[in-house]
C-alpha positions as CSV (number, residue, x, y, z in Angstrom):
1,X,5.0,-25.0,28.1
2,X,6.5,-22.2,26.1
3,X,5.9,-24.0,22.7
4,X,1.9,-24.0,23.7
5,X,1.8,-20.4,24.7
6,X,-1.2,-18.1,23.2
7,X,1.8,-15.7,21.8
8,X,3.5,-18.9,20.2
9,X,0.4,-20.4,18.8
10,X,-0.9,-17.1,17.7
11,X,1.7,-16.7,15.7
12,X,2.0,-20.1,14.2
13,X,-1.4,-19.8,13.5
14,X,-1.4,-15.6,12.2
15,X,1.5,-16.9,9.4
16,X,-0.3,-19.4,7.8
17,X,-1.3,-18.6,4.0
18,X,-4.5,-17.8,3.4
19,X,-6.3,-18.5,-0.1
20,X,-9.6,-16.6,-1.3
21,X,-8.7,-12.9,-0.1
22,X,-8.2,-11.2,-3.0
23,X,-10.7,-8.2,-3.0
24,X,-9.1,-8.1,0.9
25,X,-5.9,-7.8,-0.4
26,X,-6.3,-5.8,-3.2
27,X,-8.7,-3.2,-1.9
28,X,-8.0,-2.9,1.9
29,X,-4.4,-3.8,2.4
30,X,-5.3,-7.2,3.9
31,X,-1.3,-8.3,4.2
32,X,0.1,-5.1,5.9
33,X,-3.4,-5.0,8.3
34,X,-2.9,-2.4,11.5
35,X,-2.8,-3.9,15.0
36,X,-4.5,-2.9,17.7
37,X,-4.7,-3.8,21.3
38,X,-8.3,-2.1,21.7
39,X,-12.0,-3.7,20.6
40,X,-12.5,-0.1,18.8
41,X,-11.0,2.1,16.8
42,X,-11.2,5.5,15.6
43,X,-11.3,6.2,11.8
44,X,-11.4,9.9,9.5
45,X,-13.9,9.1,7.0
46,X,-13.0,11.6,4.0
47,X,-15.9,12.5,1.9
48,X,-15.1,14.4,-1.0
49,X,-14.2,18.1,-0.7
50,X,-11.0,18.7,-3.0
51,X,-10.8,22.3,-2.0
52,X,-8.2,24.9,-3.5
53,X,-6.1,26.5,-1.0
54,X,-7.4,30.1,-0.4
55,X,-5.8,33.3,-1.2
56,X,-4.2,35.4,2.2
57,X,-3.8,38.7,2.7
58,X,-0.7,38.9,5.0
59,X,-1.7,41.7,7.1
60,X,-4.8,39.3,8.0
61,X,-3.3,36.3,8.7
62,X,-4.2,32.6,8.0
63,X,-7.8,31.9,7.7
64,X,-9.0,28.8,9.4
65,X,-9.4,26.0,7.1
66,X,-11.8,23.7,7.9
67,X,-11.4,19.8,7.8
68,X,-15.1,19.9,5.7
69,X,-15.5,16.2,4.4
70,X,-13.8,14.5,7.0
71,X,-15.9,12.8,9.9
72,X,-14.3,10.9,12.6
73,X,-16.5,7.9,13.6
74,X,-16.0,5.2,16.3
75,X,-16.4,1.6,15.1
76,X,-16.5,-1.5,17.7
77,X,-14.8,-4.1,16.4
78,X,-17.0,-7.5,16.0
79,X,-15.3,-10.7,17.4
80,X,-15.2,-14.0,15.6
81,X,-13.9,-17.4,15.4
82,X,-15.4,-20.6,16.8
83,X,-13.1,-23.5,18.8
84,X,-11.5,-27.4,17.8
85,X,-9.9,-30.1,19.5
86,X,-6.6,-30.4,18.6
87,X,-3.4,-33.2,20.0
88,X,-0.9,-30.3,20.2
89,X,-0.4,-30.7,23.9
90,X,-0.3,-34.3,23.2
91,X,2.3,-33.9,20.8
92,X,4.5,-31.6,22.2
93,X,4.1,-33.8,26.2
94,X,5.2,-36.7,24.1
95,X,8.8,-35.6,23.5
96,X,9.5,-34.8,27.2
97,X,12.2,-36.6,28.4
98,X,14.1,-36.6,24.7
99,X,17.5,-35.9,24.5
100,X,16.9,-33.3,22.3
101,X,14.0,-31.8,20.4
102,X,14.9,-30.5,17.1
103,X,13.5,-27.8,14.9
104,X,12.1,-30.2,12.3
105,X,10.3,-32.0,15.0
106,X,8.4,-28.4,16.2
107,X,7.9,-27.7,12.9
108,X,6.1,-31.1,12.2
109,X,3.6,-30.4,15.1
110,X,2.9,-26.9,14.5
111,X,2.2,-28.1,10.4
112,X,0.0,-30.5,12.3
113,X,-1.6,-28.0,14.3
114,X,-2.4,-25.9,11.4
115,X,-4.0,-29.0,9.7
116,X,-6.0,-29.3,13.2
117,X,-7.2,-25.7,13.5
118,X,-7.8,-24.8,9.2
119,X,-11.5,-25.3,9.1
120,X,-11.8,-23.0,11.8
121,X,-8.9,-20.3,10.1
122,X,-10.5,-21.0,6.5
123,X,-13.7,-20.1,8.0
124,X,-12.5,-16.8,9.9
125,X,-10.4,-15.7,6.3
126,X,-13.9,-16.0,4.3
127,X,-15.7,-14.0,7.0
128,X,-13.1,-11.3,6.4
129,X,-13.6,-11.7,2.5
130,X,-17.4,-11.1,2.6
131,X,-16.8,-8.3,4.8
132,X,-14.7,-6.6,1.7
133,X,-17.0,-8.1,-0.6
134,X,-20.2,-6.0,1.0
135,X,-18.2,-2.8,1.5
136,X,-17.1,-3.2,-2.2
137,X,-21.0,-3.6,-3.0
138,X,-22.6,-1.4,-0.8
139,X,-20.3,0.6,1.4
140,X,-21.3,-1.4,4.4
141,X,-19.8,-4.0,6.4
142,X,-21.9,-6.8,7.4
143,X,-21.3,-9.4,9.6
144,X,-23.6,-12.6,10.6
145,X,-23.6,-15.2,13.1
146,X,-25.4,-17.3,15.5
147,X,-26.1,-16.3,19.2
148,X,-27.9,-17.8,22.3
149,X,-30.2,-20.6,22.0
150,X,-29.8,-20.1,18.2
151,X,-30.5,-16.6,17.5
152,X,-29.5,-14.9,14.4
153,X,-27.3,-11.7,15.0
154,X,-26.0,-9.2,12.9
155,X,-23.1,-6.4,13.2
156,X,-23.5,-3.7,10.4
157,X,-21.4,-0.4,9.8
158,X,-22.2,1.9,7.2
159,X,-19.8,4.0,5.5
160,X,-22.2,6.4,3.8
161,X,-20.7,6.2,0.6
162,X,-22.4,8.0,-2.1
163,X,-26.1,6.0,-3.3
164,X,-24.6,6.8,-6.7
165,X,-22.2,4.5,-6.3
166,X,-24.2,1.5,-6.8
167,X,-25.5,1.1,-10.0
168,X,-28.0,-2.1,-10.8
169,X,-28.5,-2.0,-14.7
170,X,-31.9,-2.8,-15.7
171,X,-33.1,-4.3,-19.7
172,X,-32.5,-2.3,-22.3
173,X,-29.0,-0.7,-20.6
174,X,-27.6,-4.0,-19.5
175,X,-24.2,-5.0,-20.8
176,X,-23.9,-7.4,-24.5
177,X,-27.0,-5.8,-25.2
178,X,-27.2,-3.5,-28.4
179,X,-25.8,0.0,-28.6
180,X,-24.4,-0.8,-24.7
181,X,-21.1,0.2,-24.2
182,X,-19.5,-1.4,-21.1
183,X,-16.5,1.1,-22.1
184,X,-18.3,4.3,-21.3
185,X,-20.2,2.9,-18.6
186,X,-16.3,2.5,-16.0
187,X,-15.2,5.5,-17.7
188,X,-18.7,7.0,-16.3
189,X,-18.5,5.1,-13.2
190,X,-14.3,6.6,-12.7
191,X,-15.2,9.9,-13.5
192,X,-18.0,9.7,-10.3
193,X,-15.4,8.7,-8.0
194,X,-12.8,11.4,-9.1
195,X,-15.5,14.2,-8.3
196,X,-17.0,12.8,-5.2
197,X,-13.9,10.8,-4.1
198,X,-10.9,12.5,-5.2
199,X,-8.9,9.5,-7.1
200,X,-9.4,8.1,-10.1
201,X,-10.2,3.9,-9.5
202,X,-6.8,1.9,-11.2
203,X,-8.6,-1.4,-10.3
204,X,-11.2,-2.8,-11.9
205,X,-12.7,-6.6,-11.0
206,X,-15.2,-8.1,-12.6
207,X,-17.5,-11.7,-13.0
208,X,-17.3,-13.9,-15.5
209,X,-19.8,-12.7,-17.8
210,X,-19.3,-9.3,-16.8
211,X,-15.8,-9.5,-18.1
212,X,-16.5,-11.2,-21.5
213,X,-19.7,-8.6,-22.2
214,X,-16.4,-5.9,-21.8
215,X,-14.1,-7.1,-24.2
216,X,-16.8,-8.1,-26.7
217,X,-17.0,-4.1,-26.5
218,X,-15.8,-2.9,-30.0
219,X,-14.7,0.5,-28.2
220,X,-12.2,-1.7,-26.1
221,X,-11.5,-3.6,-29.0
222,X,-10.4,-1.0,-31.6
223,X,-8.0,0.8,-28.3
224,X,-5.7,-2.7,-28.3
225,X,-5.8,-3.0,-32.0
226,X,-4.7,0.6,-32.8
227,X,-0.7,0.0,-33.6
228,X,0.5,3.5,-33.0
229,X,-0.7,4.2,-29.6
230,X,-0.6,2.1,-26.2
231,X,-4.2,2.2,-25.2
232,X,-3.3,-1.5,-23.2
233,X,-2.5,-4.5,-23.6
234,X,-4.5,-7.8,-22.8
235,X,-2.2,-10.5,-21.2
236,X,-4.3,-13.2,-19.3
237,X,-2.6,-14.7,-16.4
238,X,-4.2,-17.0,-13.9
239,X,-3.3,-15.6,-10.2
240,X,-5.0,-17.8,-8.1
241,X,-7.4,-21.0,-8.6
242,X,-10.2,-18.1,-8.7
243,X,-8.5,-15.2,-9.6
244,X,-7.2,-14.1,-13.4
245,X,-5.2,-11.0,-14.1
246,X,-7.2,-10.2,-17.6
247,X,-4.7,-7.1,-18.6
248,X,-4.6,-3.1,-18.5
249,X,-6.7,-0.9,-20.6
250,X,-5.9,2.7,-20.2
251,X,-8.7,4.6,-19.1
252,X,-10.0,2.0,-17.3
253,X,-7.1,0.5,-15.4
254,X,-6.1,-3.1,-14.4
255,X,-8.7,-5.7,-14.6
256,X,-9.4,-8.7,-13.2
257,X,-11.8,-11.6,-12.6
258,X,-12.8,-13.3,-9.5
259,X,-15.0,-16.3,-9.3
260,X,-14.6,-17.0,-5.7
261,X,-17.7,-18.6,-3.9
262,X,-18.9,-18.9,-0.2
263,X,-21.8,-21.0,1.4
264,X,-24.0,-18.2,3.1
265,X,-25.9,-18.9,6.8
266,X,-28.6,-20.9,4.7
267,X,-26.6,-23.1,3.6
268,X,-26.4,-21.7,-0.4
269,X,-23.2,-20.9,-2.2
270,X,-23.0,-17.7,-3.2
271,X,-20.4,-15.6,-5.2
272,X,-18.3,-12.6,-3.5
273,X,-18.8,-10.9,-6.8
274,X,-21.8,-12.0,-8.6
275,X,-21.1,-13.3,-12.3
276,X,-22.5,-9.8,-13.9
277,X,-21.0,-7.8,-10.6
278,X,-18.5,-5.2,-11.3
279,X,-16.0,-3.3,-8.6
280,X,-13.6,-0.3,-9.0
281,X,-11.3,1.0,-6.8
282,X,-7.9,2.8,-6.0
283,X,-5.4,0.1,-4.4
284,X,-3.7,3.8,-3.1
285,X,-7.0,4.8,-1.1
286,X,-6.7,4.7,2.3
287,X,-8.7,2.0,3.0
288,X,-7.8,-0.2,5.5
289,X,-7.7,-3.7,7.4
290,X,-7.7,-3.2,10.9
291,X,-7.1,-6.3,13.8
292,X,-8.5,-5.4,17.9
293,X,-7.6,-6.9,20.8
294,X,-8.9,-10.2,21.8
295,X,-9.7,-10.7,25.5
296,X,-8.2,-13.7,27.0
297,X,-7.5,-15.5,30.3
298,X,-3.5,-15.8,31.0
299,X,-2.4,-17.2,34.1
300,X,-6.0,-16.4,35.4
301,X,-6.1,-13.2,34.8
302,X,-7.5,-11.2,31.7
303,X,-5.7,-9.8,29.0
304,X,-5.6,-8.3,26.1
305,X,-3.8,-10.1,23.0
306,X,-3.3,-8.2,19.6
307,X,-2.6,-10.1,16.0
308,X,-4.5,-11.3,13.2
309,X,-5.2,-14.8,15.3
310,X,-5.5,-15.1,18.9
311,X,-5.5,-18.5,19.8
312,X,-6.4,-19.7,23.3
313,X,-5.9,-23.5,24.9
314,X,-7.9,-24.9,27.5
315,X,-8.9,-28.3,28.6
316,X,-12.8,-29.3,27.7
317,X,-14.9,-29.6,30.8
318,X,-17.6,-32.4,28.6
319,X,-16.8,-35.8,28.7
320,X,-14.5,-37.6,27.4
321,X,-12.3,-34.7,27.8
322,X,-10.5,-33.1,25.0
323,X,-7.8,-30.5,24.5
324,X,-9.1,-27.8,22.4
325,X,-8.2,-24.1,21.2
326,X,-10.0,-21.3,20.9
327,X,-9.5,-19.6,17.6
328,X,-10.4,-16.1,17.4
329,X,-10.4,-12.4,15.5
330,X,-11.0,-9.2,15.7
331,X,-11.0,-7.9,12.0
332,X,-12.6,-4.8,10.9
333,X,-12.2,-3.5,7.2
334,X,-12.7,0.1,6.8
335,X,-13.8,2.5,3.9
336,X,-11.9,5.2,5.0
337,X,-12.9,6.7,1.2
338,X,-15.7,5.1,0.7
339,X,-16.5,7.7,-2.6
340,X,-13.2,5.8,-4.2
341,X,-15.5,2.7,-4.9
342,X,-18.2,1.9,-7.0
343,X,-20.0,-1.0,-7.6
344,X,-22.6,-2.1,-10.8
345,X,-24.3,-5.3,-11.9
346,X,-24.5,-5.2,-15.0
């Protein structure tokens, strides 16, 4: 049935709008990811070295210029999703024999479909936004699940990005306390990530309090209230039911807040960005979503499906039986510049 193929379902399914991915979106160009029909990829890692070109003496010829700071690494890409029962097949069988199957009618039962297989989707879109959330915070990607008989597994990639950029702020330096500048502290934190990085961070995300400690900040305050220059302007806006656009400051760049939260594998909700957590970044760094391929059975025979969804039917073999889907993903987020980032908890 052409309407319950894995390419029509994939897609159905890939389309959908997902909530909760801002720091994916933002930071690692979550909605134009690269596809790949492979279960690894190949990535330059560029680590600093913003070297002048040399002089050449033309009766010498070119030197060689090496490709110091860049280190190609080889990531496998960890696989993820879980399955549900879903009445698609049921659906779909039940307008056989109609004299005509309309568009609205499709439509109805893929929107049910989606309904069907969201808890499953919701839970693969989350996965992703931790994985951007622990690259943000510690230039590694982390991923945990659950594996035979119960066992706890774990895939981890570390992009080596510099240990400077993580800064934990102890008492006496922490932000809203006295002669603490939250101001000098990102311009500090920018200025690392031009010199190891190369770019300058535009993006700046912060918690809750983190974000009213900064523009309780007299040096931010007297920039927006000096009439004859634009040092900013402040112009709340509320993105998302957990994202707020709070305004730009030059020198510091755009700024946001995210309050987004997550239940973790024991069962406590945690934040993606702590309430005192702080991220900067480049939204021009190449840094990257990337989707593998998803083995599958077709026709029985194994394949290889590419998209940000793979979905598989199949029949359940426990009783009573049940049609159900496997839902599943391949997504890897990459810090190709991982020395663009830096993250502080202020």
């Amino acid at each position: 049935m052409e309407y319950m193929s894995i390419r029509a379902l994939s897609e159905v399914i890939s389309a959908r709008t997902r909530k909760s991915t801002f720091l994916a979106r933002k930071y690692f160009g979550y909605a134009t990811p690269r596809i790949k029909r492979v279960t690894a990829i190949r990535i330059d890692v560029k680590k600093g070295s913003e070297r002048l070109a040399p002089l050449v003496n033309p009766l010498s010829g070119n030197p060689v210029f090496q490709r110091d700071g860049y280190k190609s690494i080889n990531i496998d890409i960890p696989l993820i999703g879980g399955a549900v029962e879903t009445s698609i097949e049921e659906m779909f069988r039940s307008m056989e024999g109609q004299p005509e199957v309309v568009k609205d009618d499709i439509r109805d039962i893929y929107n049910t479909f989606l309904d069907e297989t969201s808890l499953i989707d919701d839970a693969i879109t989350r996965t992703e936004e931790y994985m951007a959330a622990q690259l943000l915070k510690t230039g590694k990607c982390v991923v945990e699940g659950v594996g035979p008989e119960g066992t706890r597994i774990q895939f981890e990639f570390d992009f080596q990005r510099d240990v400077n950029h993580r800064l934990i702020l102890t008492s006496g330096s922490q932000w809203g306390e006295s002669d603490v500048s939250p101001f000098d502290d990102i311009k500090t934190a920018r200025i690392a990530c031009s010199e190891t990085g190369g770019l300058l961070p535009n993006v700046v995300t912060m918690g809750d309090t983190a974000v009213e400690h900064f523009l309780a900040d007299p040096k931010v305050a007297n920039r927006l209230d000096n009439r004859g220059m634009d040092y900013g302007k402040l112009a709340p806006q509320e993105l998302d039911n957990d994202v707020t656009y709070i305004g730009y400051v030059r020198e510091i760049g755009h700024i946001y807040t995210y309050v987004a939260s997550y239940t973790d594998t024991d069962g406590s909700t945690q934040r993606y960005i702590p309430s005192n957590g702080v991220v900067l970044g480049n939204d021009k760094a190449e840094n990257r979503t990337y989707y593998g391929g998803v083995a599958v059975n077709q026709n029985d025979k194994p394949v290889i499906k590419s998209g940000r969804r793979i979905v598989t039917p199949y029949i359940s073999k426990r009783q009573p039986v049940t049609q159900s889907v496997d839902v599943n993903s391949r997504p890897m987020l990459t810090l190709s510049e991982p020395d663009t980032t830096f993250y502080m908890e202020v």
